[in-house]
C-alpha positions as CSV (number, residue, x, y, z in Angstrom):
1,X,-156.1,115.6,-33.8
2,X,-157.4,118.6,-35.8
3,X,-158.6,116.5,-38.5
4,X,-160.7,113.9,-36.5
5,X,-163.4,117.1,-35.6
6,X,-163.5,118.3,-39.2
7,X,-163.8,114.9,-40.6
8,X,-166.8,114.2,-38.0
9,X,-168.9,117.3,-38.6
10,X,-168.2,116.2,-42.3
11,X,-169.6,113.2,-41.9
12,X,-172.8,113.6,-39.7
13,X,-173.5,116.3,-41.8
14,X,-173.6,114.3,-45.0
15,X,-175.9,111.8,-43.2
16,X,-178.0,114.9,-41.8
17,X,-178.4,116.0,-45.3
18,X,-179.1,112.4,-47.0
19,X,-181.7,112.0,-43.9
20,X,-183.0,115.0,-44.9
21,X,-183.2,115.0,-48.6
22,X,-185.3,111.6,-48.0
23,X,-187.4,113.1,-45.6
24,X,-188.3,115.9,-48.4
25,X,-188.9,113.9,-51.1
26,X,-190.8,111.8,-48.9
27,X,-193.0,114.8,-47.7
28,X,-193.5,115.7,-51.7
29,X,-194.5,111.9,-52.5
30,X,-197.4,112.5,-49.5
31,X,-198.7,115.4,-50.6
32,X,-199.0,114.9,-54.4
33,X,-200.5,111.9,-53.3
34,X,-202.8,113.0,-51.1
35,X,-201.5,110.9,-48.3
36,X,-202.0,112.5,-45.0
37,X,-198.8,112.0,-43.1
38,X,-195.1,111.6,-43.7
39,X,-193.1,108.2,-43.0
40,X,-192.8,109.0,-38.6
41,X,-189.7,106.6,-39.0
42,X,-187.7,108.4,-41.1
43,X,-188.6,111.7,-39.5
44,X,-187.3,110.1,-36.2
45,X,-184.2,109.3,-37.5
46,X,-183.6,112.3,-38.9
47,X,-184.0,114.2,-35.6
48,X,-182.2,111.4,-33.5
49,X,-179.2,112.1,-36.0
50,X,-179.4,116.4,-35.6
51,X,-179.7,115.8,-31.6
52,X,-176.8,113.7,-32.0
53,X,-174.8,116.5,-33.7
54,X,-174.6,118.6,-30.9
55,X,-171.3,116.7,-30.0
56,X,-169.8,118.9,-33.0
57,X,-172.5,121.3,-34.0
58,X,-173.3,124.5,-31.9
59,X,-176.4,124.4,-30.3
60,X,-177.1,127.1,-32.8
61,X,-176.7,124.7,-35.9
62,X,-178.8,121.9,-34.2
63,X,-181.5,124.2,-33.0
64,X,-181.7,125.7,-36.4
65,X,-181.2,121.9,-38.2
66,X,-184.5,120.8,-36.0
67,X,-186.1,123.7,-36.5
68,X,-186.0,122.8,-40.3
69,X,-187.9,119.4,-39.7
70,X,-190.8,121.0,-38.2
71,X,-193.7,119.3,-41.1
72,X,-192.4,116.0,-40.8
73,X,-194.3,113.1,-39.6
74,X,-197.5,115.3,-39.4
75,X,-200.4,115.5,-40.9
76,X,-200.7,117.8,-43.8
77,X,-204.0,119.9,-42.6
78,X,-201.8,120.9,-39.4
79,X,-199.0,121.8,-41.8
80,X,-201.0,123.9,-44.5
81,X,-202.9,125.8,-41.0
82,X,-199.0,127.0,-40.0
83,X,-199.4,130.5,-39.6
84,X,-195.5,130.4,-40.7
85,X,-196.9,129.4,-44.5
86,X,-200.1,132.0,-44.1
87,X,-199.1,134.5,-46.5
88,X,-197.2,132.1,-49.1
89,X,-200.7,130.2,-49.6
90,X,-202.7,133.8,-49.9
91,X,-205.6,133.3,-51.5
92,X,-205.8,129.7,-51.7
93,X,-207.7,126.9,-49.8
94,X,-206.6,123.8,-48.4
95,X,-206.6,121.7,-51.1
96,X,-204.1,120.2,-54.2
97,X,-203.1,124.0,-55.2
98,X,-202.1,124.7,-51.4
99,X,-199.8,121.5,-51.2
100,X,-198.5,121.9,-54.8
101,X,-197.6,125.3,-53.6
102,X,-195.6,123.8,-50.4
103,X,-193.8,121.4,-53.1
104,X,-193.0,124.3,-55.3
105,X,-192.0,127.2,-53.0
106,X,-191.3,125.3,-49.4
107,X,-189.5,122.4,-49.9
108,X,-186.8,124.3,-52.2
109,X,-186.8,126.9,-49.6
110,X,-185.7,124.1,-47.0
111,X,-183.3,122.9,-49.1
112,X,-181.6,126.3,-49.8
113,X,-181.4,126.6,-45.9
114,X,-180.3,123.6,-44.5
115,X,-177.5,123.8,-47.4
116,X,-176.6,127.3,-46.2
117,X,-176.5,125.7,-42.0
118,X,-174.1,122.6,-43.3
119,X,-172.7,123.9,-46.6
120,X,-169.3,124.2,-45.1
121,X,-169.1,120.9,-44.1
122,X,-170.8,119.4,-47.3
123,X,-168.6,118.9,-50.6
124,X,-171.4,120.4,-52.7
125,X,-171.1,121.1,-56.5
């Protein structure tokens, strides 16, 4: 029976992470684009599948998985006005620099994080 939990958490956290990965590269397709809001669909998902977690996640891990999802599905003037991302864009307006910014500093910062939340459970190189 100690196997079924580990092999669970292994699981939903590879979809988590696939869910996720799409929902970032989805994110960097609408800004470079210029497109003003992320795919709501896929961001839906992808929280329906953290919230569902919380049968072998902490509430910890989930709170912190959500937490990670905060830009998706909205548009990108309320994400570049996030006071969170105030000092990364120092200096620079809303405009192409600002989201090419996000792409390059953001999203890899997301990444980083929500493989240091599921590492454990991911078979990552």
């Amino acid at each position: 029976m100690g196997e079924c939990p580990q092999e669970t958490q292994k699981e939903i956290a590879k979809r988590i992470y696939v869910l996720f990965s799409k929902n970032m590269e989805n994110l960097r397709t609408c800004l470079l684009a210029d497109r003003h809001m992320t795919d709501e669909g896929l961001a839906t998902q992808l929280r329906t599948e953290i919230k569902k977690s919380r049968l072998v996640f902490s509430k910890k891990i989930v709170d912190e998985l959500l937490d990670l999802t905060i830009d998706f599905a909205y548009s990108s003037v309320y994400m570049m006005g996030r006071e969170e991302y105030k000092e990364i864009f120092a200096g620079e307006t809303y405009d192409r620099r600002q989201k090419q910014i996000y792409c390059d500093v953001i999203i890899p910062q997301r990444y980083d994080r929500i493989e240091e939340i599921l590492g454990e459970y991911l078979d990552l190189p």
